[in-house]
N, C-alpha and C positions, 0 to 999 in steps of 0.2 A: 542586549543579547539578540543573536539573530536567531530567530528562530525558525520557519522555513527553506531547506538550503535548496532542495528540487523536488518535483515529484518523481515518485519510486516505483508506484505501482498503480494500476487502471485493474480493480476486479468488479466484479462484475457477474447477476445469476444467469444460468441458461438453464433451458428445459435440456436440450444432450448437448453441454460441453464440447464432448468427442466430435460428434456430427458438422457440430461450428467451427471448432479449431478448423475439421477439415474442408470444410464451406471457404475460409480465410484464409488457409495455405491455397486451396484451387484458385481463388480469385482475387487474391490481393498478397499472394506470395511472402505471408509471416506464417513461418514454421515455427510450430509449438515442439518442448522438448519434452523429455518421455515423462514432466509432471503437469503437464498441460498447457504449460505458459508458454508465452515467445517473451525473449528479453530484445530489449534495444539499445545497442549499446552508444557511449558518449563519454568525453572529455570534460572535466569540468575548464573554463576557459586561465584560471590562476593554478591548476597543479594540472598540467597535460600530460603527463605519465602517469596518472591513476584513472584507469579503465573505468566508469561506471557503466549502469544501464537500468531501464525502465521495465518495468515486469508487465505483461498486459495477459490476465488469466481469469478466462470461463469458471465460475464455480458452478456446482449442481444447484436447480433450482430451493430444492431444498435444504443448503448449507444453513448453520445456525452461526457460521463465523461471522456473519454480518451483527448480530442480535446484540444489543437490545434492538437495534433498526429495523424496521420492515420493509427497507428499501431495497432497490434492487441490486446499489451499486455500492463501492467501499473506493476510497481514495487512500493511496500511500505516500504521505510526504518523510521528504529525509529531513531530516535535526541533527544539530551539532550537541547538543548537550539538553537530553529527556527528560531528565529529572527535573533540572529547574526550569523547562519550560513546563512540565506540567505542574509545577508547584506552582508557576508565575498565572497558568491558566485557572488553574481550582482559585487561586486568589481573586481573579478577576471574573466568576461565576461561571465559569462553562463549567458544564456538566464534563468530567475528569476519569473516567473508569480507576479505582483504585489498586489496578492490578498491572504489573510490571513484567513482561518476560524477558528473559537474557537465555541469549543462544552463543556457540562459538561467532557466529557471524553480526552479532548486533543486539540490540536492547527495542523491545517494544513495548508501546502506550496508547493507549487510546482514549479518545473524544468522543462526544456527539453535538454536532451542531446545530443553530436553533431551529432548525426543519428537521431533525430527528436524523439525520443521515450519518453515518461509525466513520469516524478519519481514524485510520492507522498511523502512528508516527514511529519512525523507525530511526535508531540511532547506530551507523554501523562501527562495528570494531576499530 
């Protein structure tokens, strides 16, 4: 099973978001969209007609979307199929968050790895 197929998203806390977005569009020319991210977008090299792209987004310093982590930062990898890499994960002792979201756009899960740091895994439609 593969389970890593790219990374998806770079989040990330800030003390003003807004301020840095606009720090990063001044000085390094990524424009954030009106929910605070920039996406980056990309080809996968074997299906070239589906558009992907990387999410890279400021959260306020005091989000709890990182938690149980107290870390600063959260990583988004894409997955081909969530369920049983999380089933294959909790077998193999990581620590597995027991809760699943599905949206129209994708299926998500979450980790934490053995420095306490929250991996989002994201499975899209």
């Amino acid at each position: 099973m593969k389970r890593v197929a790219s990374i998806d998203g770079i989040f990330f806390k800030s003390d003003n978001p807004d301020k840095l977005c606009e720090w990063y569009r001044e000085h390094l020319g990524i424009e954030s969209n009106e929910n605070g991210c920039a996406n980056f977008y990309w080809r996968k090299p074997d299906d070239p007609k589906s558009e992907r792209f990387t999410v890279w987004s400021p959260f306020p310093a005091d989000t709890d979307y990182f938690a149980p982590s107290k870390k600063a930062f959260m990583i988004n990898f894409q997955v081909e199929n969530l369920e049983d890499l999380l089933a294959a994960l909790k077998r193999e002792g990581v620590d597995v968050d027991p809760r699943v979201e599905s949206y129209d756009y994708g299926k998500f899960g979450w980790i934490i790895d053995p420095e306490g740091n929250r991996i989002e895994l994201w499975e899209p439609k």
